[in-house]
N, C-alpha and C positions, 0 to 999 in steps of 0.2 A: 303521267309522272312529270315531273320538271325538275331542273339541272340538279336541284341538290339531291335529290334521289338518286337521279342516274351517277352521281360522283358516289354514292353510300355504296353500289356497286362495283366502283372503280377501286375503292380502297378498300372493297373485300377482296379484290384479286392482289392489291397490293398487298394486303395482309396477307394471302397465300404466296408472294414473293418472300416476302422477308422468312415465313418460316419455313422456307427450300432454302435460304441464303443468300437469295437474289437483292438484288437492290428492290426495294420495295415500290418499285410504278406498276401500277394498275393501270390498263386502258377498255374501256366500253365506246361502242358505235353504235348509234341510234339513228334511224330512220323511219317519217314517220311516226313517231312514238315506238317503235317496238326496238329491241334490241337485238342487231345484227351480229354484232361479236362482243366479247366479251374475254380478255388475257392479262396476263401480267409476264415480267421480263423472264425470260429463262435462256440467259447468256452462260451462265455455270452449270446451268444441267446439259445444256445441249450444244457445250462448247464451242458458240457462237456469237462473231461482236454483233450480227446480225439479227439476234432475238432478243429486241426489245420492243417493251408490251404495244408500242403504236405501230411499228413494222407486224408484228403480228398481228394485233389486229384487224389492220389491212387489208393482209392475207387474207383471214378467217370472211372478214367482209365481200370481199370480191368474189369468192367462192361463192358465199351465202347469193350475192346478187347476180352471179356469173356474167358480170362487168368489172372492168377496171377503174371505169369513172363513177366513185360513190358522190356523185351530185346529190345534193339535198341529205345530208347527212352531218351530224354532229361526231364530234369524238369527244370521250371526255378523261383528262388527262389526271392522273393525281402529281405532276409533277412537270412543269413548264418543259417542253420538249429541247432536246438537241438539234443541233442543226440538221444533224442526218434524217432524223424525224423529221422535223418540220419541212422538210425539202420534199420527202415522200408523202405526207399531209397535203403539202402545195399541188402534188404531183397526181394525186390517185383523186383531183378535185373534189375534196368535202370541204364543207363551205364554211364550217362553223367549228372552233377548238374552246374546249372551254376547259380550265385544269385550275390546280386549287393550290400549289407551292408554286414559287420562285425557283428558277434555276439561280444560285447564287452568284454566279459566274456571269458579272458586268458582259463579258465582251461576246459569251456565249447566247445573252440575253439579246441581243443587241445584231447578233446574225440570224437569228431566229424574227426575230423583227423584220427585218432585211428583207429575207424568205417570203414572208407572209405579204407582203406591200408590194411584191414585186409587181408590176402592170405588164402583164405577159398573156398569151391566149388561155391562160386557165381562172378559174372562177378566182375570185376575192375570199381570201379567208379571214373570218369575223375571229380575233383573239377576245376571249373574255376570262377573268379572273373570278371567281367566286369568293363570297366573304367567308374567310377561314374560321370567324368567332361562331359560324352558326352549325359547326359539328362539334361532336365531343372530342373532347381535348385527348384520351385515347387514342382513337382513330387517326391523329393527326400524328401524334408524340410518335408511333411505331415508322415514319420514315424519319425524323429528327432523331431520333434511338440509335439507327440502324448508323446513317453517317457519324454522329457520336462516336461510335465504337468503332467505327472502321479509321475514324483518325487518332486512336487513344492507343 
């Protein structure tokens, strides 16, 4: 598989967010090629600021490899992480993030940056954006949908 694939997975879990109510982020972890975890946010089901899809992820990951350091492992975001994420990304050493929206928020963008560059004892993490024109317009519309209505 290659990233656009693995992202077609990440926003079927987002589409199972949005129809629980959840903010719609999907997150998948790949290692290897095979896919280690695979969640999406569930902050309103399990009344938690703590469960979001890459914080679960995580979880599900280190279980599956019963280590904490996911070296050599991708995540793949459908929605540019927060800083809280991104700190635990840095943290739990996966090497490679790759997600498909913008977080809108200039300054939030911008510590997430921060995050990732830091030169500290943990691996380098590779930020990569994918090209949004080359999924269907569907697939994308159900998190621009979801914020839509949440500010209307």
């Amino acid at each position: 598989m290659n990233d656009y694939e693995y992202m077609i997975l990440a926003l079927e879990e987002a589409k199972k967010a949005y129809d629980e109510g959840e903010v719609p982020v999907g997150a998948v972890i790949v290692k290897d090629d095979n896919v280690i975890a695979k969640t999406h946010n569930t902050k309103e089901k399990n009344k938690c600021s703590l469960e979001h899809a890459e914080l679960s992820a995580i979880k599900l990951a280190c279980g599956k490899l019963d280590n904490w350091r996911l070296i050599g492992t991708t995540i793949y975001i459908t929605l540019e992480p927060c800083p809280m994420c991104a700190s635990a990304i840095k943290q739990s050493r996966i090497n490679r993030i790759v997600y498909l929206l913008d977080n809108n928020d200039i300054n939030t963008s911008k510590i997430v940056n921060e995050v990732f560059s830091l030169h500290d004892a943990n691996v380098p993490v590779e930020k990569v954006k994918l090209d949004i024109s080359k999924f269907d317009e569907e697939d994308i519309d159900i998190i621009s949908k979801f914020f839509r209505k949440r500010r209307y």
